[in-house]
C-alpha positions in Angstrom: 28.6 176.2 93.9 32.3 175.4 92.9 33.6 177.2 95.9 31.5 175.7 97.9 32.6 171.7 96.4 36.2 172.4 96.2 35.8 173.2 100.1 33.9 170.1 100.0 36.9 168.3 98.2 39.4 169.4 100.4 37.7 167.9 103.2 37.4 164.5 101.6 41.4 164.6 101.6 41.5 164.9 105.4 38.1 162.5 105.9 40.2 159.7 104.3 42.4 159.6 106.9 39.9 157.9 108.9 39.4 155.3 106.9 42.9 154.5 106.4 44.2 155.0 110.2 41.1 152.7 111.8 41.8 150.1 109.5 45.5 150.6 110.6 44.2 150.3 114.5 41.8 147.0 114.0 44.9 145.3 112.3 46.6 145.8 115.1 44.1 144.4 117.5 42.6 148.3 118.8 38.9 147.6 119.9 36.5 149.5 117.4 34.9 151.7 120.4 38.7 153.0 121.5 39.1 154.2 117.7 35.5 156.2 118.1 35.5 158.1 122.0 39.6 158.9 122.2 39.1 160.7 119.2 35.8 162.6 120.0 38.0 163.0 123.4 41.1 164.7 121.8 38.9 167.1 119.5 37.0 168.6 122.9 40.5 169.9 124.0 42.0 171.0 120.3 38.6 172.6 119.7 38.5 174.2 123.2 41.9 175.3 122.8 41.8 176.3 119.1 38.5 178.7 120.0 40.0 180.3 122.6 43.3 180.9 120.6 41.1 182.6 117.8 37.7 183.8 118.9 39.4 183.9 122.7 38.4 182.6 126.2 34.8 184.7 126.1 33.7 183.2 122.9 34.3 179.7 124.5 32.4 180.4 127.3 29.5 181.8 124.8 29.9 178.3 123.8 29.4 176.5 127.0 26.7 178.5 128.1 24.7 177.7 124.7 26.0 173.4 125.8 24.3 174.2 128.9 20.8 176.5 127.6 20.2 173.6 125.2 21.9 170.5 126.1 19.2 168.0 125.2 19.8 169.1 121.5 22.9 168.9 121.8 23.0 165.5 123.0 20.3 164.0 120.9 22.3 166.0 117.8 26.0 164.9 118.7 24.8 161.5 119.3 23.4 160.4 116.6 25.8 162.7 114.2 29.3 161.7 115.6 28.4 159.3 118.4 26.6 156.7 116.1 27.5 157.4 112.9 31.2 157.1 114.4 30.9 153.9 116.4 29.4 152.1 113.4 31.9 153.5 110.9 34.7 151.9 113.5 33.1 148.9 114.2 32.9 148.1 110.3 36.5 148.8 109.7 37.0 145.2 111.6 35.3 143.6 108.7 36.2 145.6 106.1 39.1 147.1 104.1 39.1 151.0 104.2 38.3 152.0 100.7 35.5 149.6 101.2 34.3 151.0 104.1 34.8 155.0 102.0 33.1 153.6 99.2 30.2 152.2 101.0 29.9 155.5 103.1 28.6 157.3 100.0 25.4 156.2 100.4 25.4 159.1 102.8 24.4 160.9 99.4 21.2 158.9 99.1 20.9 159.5 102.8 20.7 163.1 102.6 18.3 163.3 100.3 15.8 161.7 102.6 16.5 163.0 105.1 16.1 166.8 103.5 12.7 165.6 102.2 11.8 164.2 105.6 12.4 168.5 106.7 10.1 169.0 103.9 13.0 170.1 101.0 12.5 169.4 97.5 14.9 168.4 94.6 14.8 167.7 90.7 14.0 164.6 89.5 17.7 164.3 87.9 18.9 164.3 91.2 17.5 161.2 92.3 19.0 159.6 89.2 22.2 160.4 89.5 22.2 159.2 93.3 20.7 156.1 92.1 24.3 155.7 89.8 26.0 156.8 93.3 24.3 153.7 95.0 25.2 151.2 91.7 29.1 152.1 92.0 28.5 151.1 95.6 26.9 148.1 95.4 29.5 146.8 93.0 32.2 147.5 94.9 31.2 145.5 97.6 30.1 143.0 95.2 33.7 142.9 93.9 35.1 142.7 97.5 32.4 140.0 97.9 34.9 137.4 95.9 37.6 137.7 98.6 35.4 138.0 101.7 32.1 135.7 103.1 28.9 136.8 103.5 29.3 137.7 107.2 31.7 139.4 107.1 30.3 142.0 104.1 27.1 142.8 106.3 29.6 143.3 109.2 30.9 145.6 106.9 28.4 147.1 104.9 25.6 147.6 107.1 27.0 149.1 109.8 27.9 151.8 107.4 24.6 152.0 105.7 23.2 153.0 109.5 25.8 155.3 109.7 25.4 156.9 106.2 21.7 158.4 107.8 23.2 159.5 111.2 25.3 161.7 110.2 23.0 163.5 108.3 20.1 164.0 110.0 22.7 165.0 113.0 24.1 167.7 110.7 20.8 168.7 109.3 19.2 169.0 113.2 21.9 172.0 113.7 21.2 173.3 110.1 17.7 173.6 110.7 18.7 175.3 114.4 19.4 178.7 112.4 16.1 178.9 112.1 14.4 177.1 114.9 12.1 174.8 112.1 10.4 171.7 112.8 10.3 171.9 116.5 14.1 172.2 116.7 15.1 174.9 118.9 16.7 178.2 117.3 20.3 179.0 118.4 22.3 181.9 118.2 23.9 182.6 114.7 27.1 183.9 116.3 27.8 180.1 117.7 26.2 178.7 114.6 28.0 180.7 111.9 31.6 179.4 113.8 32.7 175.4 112.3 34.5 174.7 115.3 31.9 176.0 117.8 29.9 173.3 115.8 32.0 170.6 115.8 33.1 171.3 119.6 29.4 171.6 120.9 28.7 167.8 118.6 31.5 166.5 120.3 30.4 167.3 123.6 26.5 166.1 122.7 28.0 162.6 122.0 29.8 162.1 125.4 26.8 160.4 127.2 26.5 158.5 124.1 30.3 157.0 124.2 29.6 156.5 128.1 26.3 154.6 127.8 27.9 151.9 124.6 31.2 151.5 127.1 29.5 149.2 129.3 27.8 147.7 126.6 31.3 146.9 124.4 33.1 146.0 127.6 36.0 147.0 125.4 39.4 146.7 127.6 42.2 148.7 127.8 42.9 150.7 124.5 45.8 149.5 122.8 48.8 151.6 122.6 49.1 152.6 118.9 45.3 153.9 119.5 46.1 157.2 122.1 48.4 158.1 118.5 46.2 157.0 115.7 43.2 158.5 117.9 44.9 161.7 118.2 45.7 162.0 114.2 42.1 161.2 113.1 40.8 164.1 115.4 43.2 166.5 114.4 43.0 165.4 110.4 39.4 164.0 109.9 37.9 165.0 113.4 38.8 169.2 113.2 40.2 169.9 109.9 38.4 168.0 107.4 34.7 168.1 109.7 35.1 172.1 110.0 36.0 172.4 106.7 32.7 170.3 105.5 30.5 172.0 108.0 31.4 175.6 107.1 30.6 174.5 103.3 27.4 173.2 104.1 26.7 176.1 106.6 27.2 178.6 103.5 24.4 176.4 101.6 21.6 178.2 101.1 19.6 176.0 98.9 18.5 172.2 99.4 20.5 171.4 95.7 23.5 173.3 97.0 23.2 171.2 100.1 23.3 167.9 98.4 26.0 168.9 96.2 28.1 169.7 99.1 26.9 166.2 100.8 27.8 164.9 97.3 31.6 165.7 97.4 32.5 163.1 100.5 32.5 160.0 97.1 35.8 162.1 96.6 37.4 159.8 100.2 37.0 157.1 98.4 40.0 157.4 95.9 42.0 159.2 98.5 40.9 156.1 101.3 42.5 153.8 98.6 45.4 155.4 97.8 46.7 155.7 101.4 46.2 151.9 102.2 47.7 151.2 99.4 50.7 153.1 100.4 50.8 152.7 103.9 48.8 149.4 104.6 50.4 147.3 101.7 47.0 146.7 100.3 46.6 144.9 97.2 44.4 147.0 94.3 40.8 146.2 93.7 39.5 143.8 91.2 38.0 144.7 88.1 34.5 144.9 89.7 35.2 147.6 92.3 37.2 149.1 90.0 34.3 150.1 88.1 32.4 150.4 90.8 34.7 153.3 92.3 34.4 154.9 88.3 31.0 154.9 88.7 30.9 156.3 91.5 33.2 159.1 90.7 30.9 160.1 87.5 28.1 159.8 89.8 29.0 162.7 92.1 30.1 164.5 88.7 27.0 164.0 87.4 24.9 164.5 90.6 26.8 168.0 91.4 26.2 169.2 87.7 22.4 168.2 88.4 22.5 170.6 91.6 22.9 174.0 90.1 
């Protein structure tokens, strides 16, 4: 369990820089749905590339051919795990500061658990207390934030990011439950499985059609040109490192409270999310209210991962 959540820690470092860097692009005018497909774009080649430098050129190919033997999961999987929960956690960060946005993404904790019951997993009671805590921490943060923003623009802000905190999930949990081919899902060969960036390459390329279809819905422009850079970091930092990292902890989960705990360790983006815009964004420190609302939040995961083992 604790090598499984510091794993889960150390990918909260690199998840942060999402927050900061796309509230870094919307202050500069980027349109929310350049911020989302450049960097699903740049991770197909580093992950493509990266494979073939470690596993080599056959193992990449293993890859495709399992894209192409079940590329309706992969779509419906990648779409609604990166392409949605990604678009939505853009779009918010034009209405929202980043820690905000980090703090409000916890929820993905309360997410998980329903989404593990809803493939028929069971937890202790405790658990659901302590995510209930989680949830508190969150709502007063945004309450706090609440004083320097209107009403708009916090449901711009917040909801967008509840959507996304069940996306990514129940996208995650679809390939989880394809070890074992469970609740109609189809079962897919451990050797792709077992490999993070096999994973994350095969999401990336099930969320194309998705980032194709909202184009001509967003009729977004030209991306601006501080995006092809910004883009390029968050799939390197967040998009390869830090989702690889999380996935291989989760992947070596092998019960639902394990699971949750590992779920539980993305509240740790939230101090890291506010430290870097405070650094690099010149943003001013919260007020007392989401101060304490980030506290509780952080005894909440402590808490919720004690509850776990």
């Amino acid at each position: 369990m604790i090598r499984l959540m510091t794993i889960g820690l150390i990918s909260g470092v690199f998840f942060s820089s999402t927050f900061v860097l796309n509230r870094m692009m919307s202050l500069g005018g980027g349109h929310w749905f350049w911020s989302g497909a450049l960097r699903y774009g740049y991770m197909l080649f580093l992950l493509g590339g990266w494979i073939v430098v470690t596993r080599g050129f056959s193992f990449l190919q293993t890859t495709l051919k399992e894209l192409r033997q079940n590329l309706f999961f992969w779509i419906i999987s990648g779409s609604i795990g990166f392409g949605a929960f990604y678009a939505l956690i853009c779009f918010s960060a034009d209405h929202s500061p980043g820690w905000v946005v980090a703090t409000t993404w916890q929820l993905t904790i309360i997410a998980s658990l329903f989404i593990l019951l809803g493939f028929g997993r069971r937890f202790p009671k405790k658990i659901w207390a302590w995510a209930l805590v989680v949830f508190g921490g969150v709502c007063l943060v945004n309450l706090g934030h609440f004083e320097t923003s209107n009403l708009k623009s916090l449901l711009l802000g917040a909801m967008p990011v509840l959507v996304a905190a069940f996306c990514y999930p129940l996208g995650n949990q679809l390939v989880w439950e394809a070890k074992t081919g469970r609740k109609g899902v189809p079962k897919i060969d451990g050797l792709v499985l077992d490999n993070p960036f096999a994973k994350v390459f095969l999401l990336s390329a099930g969320s194309i059609p998705f980032w194709g279809v909202l184009y001509f819905f967003s009729n977004p422009g030209p991306p601006s040109p501080g995006q092809w850079v910004n883009t390029a970091l968050v799939a390197l930092l967040s998009g390869v490192v830090a989702t690889s990292l999380f996935l291989y902890a989760r992947g070596k989960a092998d019960t639902p409270a394990k699971l949750a705990a590992v779920d539980a360790t993305q509240c740790s983006e939230v101090v890291f999310a506010l430290a870097g815009e405070v650094l690099f964004l010149g943003a001013a420190l919260p007020n007392a209210i989401g101060i304490t609302g980030i506290i509780i939040t952080g005894m909440g995961l402590i808490a919720f991962a004690r509850s776990s083992q």
